[in-house]
C-alpha positions as CSV (number, residue, x, y, z in Angstrom):
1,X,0.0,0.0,0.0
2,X,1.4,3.2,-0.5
3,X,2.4,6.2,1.6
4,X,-0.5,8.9,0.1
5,X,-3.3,6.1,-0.3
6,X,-2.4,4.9,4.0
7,X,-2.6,9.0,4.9
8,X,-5.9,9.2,3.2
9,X,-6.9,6.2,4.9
10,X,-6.1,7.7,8.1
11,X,-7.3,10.6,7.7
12,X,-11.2,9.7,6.2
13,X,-11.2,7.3,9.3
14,X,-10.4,10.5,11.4
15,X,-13.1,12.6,9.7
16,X,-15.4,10.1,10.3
17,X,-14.4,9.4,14.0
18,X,-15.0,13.4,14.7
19,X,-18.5,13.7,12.8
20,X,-19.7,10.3,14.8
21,X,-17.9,12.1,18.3
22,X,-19.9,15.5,17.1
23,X,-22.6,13.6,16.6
24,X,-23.1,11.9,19.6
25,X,-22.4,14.9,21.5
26,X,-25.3,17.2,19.9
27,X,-27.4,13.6,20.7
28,X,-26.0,14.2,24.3
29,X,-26.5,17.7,24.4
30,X,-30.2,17.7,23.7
31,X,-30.4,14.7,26.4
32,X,-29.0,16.9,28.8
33,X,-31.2,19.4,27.7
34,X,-34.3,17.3,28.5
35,X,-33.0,16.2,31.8
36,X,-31.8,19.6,33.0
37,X,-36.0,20.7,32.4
38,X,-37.1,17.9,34.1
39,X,-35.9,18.7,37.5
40,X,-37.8,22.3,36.8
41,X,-41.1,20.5,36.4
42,X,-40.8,18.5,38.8
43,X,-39.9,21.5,41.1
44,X,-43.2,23.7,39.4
45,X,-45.2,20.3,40.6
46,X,-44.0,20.3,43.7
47,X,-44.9,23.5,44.7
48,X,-48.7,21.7,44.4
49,X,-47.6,20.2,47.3
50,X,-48.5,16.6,47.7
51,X,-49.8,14.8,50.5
52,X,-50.7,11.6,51.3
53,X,-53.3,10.2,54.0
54,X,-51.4,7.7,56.2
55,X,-53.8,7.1,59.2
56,X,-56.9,8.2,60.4
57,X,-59.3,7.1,63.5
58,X,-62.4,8.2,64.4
59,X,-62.9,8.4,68.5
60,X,-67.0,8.1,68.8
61,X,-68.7,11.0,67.3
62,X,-66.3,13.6,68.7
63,X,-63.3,13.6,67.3
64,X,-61.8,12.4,64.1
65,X,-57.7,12.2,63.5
66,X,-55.3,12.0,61.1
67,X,-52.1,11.7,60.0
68,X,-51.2,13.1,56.6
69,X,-47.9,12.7,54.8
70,X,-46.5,16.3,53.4
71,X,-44.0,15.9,50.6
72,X,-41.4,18.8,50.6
73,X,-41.2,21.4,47.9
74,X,-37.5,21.6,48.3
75,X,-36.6,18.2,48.7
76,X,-38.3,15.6,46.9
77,X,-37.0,13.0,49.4
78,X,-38.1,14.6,52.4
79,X,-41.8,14.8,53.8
80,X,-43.4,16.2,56.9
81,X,-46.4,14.6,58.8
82,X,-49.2,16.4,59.8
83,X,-51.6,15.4,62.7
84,X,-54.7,17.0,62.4
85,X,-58.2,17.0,64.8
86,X,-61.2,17.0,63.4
87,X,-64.6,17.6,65.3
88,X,-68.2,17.5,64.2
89,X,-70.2,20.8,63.8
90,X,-73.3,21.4,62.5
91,X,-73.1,17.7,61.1
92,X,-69.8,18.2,59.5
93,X,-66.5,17.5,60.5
94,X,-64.3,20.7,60.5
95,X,-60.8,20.8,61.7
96,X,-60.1,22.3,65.2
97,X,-56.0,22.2,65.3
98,X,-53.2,20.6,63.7
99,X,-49.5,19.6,65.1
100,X,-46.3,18.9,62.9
101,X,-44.9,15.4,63.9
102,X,-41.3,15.7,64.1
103,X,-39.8,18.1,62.3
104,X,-40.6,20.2,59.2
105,X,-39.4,18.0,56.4
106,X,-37.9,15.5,58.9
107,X,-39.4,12.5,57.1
108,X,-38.4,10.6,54.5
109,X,-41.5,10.7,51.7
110,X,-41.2,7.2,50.3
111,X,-41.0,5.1,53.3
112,X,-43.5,7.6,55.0
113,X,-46.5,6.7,51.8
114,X,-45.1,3.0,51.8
115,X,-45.9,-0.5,53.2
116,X,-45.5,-0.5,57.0
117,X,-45.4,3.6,57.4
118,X,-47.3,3.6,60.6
119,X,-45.6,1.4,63.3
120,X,-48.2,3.1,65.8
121,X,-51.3,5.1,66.2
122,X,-53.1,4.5,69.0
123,X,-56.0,6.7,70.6
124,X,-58.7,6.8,72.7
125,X,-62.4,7.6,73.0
126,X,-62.1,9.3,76.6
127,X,-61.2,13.0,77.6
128,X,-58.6,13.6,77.4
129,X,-57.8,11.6,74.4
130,X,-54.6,10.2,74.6
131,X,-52.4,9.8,71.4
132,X,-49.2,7.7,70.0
133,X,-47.4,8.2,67.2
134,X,-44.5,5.9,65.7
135,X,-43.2,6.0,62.3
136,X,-40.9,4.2,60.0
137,X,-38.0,6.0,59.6
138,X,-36.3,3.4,57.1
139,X,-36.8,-0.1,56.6
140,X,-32.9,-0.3,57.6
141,X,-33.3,2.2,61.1
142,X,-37.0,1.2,62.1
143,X,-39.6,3.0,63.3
144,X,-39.0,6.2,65.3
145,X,-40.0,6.5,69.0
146,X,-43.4,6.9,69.7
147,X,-44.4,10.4,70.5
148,X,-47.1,11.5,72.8
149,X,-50.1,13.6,72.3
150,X,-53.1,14.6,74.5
151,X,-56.4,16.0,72.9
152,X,-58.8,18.1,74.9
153,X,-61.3,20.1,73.5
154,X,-60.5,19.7,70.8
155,X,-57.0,20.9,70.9
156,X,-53.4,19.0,70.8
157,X,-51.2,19.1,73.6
158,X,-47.9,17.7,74.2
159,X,-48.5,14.6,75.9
């Protein structure tokens, strides 16, 4: 083979190698594109912020509770846990007060909406009614320690 046809050779192969790398990176580029929005939709979604229902119990015809799962709008791991009181006017059931469990985004939103979230809620009918909360923190950690709450009139108290 000779010297001029082996550098042409070499050199189409080289042409070709940089279109395919050019290529590949425009392909990549747009990709990148696409992801980089998707985290911006997801945020714009998030700022609906969802919530999940993990527990409720009604206690006779005076109270109703629940425990609702708050998924973060900064952190889409991340959840909160609401524990609100519900009691019956006028044949409806209105809220009356609400307590954060934990802390503000203290939860972790997937094991919080999944399988085996609640480890413990237990109440009462009497009054006061008492109240315990447990959670799963992970299925690797367990569920947290319960946490103690007294309603009375309708109201939570630190039990």
């Amino acid at each position: 083979m000779s010297l001029t046809r082996s550098r042409t050779r070499r050199g189409t192969a080289a042409a070709l190698t940089l279109l395919l790398a050019a290529a590949l990176g425009a392909a990549g580029a747009g990709a990148a594109g696409a992801d980089s929005t998707a985290p911006q939709q997801q945020t714009e979604t998030q700022k609906q912020k969802q919530k999940q229902r993990i527990a409720s119990s009604a206690l006779g015809t005076d109270y109703k509770i629940t425990l609702t799962a708050l998924r973060s709008a900064e952190d889409p791991y991340a959840a909160s846990v609401r524990l609100q009181v519900f009691t019956k006017s006028h044949g409806a059931w209105k809220e009356s007060d609400r307590v954060t469990v934990g802390d503000v985004d203290g939860w972790f939103w997937y094991p919080l909406t999944g399988k085996g979230a609640v480890c413990q809620f237990s109440t009462a009918g009497t009054e006061p009614a008492p109240v315990t909360v447990s959670l799963l923190v992970t299925p690797s950690i367990g569920c947290s320690d319960p946490v103690h709450y007294v309603v009375k009139d309708g109201r939570v108290y630190a039990g």
